[in-house]
C-alpha positions in Angstrom: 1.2 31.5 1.5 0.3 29.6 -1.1 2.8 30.7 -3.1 5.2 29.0 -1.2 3.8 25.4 -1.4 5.0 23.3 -4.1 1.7 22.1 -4.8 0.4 25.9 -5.0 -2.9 25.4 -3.8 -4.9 25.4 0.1 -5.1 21.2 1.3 -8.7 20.5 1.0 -10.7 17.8 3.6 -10.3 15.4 0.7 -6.3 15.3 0.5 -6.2 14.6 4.0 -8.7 11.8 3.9 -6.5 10.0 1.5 -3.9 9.8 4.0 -5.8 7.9 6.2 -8.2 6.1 3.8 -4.6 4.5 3.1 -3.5 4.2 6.4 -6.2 2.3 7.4 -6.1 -0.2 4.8 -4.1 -3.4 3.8 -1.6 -1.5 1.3 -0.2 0.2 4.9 -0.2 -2.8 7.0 3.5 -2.5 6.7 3.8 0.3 7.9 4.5 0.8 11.8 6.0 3.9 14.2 5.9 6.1 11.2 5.1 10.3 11.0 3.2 11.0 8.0 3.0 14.6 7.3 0.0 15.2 4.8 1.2 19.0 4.5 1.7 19.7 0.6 5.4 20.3 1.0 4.8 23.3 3.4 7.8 23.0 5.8 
């Protein structure tokens, strides 16, 4: 499996905090009605 990410490597409980450490702030407030995918590139 991990050979078919593009990142080649498991997500960790960090990468997805990122995601919504930035959702939650200012630098998103933009943002609205959106599908954010925090999946490596694994389709």
């Amino acid at each position: 499996i991990i050979a078919m990410t593009p990142l080649g490597r498991f997500g960790l409980p960090d990468d997805v905090a990122r995601v919504a450490v930035f959702l939650a702030s200012d630098e998103a407030s933009w943002l609205t009605g959106e599908r954010i995918t925090a999946s490596g590139g694994w389709r």
